[in-house]
C-alpha positions in Angstrom: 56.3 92.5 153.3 59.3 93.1 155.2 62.1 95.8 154.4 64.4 95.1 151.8 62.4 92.0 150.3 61.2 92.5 146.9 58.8 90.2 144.3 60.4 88.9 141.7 58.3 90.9 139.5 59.3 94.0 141.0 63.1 92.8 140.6 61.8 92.3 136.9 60.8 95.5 136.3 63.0 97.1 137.9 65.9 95.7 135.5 63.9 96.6 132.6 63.8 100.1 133.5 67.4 100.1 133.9 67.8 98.4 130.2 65.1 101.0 129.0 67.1 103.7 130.9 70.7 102.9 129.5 68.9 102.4 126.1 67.7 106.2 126.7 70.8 107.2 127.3 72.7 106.3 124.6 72.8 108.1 120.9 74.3 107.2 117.7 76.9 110.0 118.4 77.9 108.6 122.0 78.0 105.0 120.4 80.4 106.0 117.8 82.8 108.4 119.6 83.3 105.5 122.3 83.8 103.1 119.6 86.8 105.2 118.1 88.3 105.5 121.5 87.7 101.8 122.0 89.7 101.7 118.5 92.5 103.5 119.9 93.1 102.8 123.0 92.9 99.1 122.7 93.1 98.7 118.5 90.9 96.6 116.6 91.3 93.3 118.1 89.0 94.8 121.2 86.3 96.4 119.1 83.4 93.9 119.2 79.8 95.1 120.3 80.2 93.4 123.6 83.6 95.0 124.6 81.9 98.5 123.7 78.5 97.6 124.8 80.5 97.2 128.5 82.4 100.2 127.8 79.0 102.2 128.2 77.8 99.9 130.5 74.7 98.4 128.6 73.4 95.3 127.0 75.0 95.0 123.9 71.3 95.0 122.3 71.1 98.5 123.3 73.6 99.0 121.0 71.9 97.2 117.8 69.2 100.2 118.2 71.2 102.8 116.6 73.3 100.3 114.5 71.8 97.3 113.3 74.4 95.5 111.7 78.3 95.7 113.4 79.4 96.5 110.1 76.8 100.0 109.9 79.3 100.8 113.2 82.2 100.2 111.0 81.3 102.6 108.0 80.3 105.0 110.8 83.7 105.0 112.3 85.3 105.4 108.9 83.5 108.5 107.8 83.6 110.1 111.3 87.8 109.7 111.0 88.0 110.5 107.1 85.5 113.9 107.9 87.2 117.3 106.6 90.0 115.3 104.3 88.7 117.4 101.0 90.2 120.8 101.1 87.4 123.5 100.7 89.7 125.8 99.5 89.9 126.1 95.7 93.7 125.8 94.7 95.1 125.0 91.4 94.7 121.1 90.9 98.2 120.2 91.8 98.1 121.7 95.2 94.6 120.7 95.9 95.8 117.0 95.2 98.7 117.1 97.2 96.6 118.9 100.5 94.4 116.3 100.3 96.6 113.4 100.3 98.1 114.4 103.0 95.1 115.7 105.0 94.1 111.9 104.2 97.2 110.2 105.6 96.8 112.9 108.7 93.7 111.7 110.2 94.9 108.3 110.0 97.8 109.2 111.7 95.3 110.7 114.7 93.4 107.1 114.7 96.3 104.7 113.2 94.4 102.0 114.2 91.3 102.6 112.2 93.7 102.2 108.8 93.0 98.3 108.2 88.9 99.0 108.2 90.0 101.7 105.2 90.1 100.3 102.3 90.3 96.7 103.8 86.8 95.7 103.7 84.5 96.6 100.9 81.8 97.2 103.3 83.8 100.6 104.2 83.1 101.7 101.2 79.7 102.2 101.6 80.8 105.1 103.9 82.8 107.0 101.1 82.1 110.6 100.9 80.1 111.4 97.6 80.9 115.0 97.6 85.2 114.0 97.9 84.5 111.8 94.6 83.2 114.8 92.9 86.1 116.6 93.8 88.3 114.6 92.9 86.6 114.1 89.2 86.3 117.6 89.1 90.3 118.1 89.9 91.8 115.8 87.5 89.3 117.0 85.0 90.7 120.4 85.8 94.5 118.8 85.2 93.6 117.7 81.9 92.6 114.0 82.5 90.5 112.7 79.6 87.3 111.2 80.0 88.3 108.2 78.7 91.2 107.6 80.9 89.1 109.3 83.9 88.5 106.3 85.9 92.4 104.8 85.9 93.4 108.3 87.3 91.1 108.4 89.8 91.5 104.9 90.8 95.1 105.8 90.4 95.0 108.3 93.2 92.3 106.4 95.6 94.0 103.2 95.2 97.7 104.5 95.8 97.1 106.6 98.8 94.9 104.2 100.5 97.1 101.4 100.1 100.5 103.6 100.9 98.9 104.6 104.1 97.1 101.3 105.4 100.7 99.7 104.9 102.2 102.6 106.5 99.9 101.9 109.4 99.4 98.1 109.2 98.7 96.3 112.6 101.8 95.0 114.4 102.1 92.0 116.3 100.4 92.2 119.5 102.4 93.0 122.6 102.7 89.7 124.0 104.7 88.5 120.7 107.6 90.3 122.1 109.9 88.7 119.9 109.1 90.2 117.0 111.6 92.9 116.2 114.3 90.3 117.4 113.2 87.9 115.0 113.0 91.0 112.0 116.6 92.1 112.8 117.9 88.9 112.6 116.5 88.4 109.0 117.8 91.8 108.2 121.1 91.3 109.2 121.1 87.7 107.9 121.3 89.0 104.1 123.4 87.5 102.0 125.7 89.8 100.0 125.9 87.2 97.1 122.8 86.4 96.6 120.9 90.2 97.4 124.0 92.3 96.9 121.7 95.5 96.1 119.5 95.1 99.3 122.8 93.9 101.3 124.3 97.5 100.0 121.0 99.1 101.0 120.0 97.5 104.2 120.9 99.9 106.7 118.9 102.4 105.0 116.2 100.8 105.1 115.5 98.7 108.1 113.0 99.8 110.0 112.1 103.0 107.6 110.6 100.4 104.7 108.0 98.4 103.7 108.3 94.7 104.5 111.9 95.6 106.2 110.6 96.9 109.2 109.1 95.7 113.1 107.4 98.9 113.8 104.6 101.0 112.0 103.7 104.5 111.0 102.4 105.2 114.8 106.0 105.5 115.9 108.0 105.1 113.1 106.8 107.6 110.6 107.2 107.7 106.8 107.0 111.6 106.2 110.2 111.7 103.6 108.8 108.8 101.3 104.9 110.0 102.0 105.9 113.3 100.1 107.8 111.4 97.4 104.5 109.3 96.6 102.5 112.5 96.2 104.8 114.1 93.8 105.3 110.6 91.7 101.6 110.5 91.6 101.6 114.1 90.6 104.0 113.7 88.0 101.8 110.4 86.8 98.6 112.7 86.8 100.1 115.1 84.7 101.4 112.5 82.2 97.8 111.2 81.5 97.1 114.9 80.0 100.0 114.3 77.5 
């Protein structure tokens, strides 16, 4: 057979050693960290096993070999971004709270784009660190808490720093909806004195720095000042519980 002919059974094989190959070549750990830079460089309207099974230049099957399901990629993601949150050191209960609602609201502000798959989905949760819920029981129990009021505290804590930082961090409109903040000033400066004359009196203070009144998120427009506040209020509502 002449140069550069080939059967197509070598052609064949010679694809499925390239599948095999790129299949080789790929580990859970690569799969994952290109995932979270998928997530954040391109947010989570990109992330699909095709657009990341391109990304590392395979079949998206390759992919399915270290994670079946899409959602087993998903809980991987959030556990690799939520790793180190639980302070190791062993402060009085107070401090240890407020380190680690802030070391939580930290590494979503390194992947802000991860914070809709936390909390969102209860599929995430299957990815929640055992050893941070012991912790946690073991902190409030430390603060006083009750057993019988155990679970409201630490659903208390869980539930009103995930949902402060996933609003914080909420997906904006996508880039080609370039209207948006336009559209969000105009209902802000469209409030009627009359009928809102509190949030008329207020507005300027809160455009843009509150929840609801705002066009841009945590990545860019941050909410350190109000962050803190929520950690002492939830302080102050942990301590209360002991009364």
């Amino acid at each position: 057979m002449a140069d550069g002919m080939g059967t197509g059974v070598e052609d064949a094989a010679t694809a499925g050693g390239r599948k095999r190959a790129g299949r080789a070549e790929l580990s859970p750990e690569k799969v994952l960290a290109k995932a979270i830079e998928v997530i954040d460089s391109d947010g989570l309207e990109a992330f699909s096993m095709r657009h990341l099974a391109k990304g590392l230049g395979v079949t998206p099957m390759a992919l399915y070999w270290h994670y079946p399901k899409r959602h087993d990629l998903v809980r991987a993601v959030v556990a690799e971004v939520l790793a180190g949150v639980v302070p190791a050191t062993a402060t009085h209960w107070e401090e240890w709270l407020r380190d680690y609602m802030h070391r939580f609201r930290a590494a979503i502000t390194r992947h802000p784009n991860v914070a809709p798959l936390i909390g969102g989905q209860l599929i995430s949760n299957v990815s929640g660190n055992l050893d941070m819920i012991e912790a946690l029981l073991t902190r409030l129990q430390e603060a006083g808490v009750p057993d019988h009021k155990m679970v409201q505290a630490y659903n208390s804590v869980i539930g009103g720093m995930v949902g402060f930082v996933s609003q914080e961090f909420a997906l904006v409109p996508s880039s080609s909806d370039d209207g948006w903040d336009g559209r969000m000033k105009e209902v802000i400066g469209g409030i009627d004195a009359e009928r809102h004359p509190h949030l008329h009196a207020m507005r300027s203070r809160m455009e843009n720095r509150s929840f609801i009144l705002r066009w841009e998120n945590g990545a860019t427009r941050p909410m350190d000042d109000s962050f803190d506040t929520f950690t002492e209020v939830m302080i102050a509502g942990i301590r209360a519980l002991t009364v």
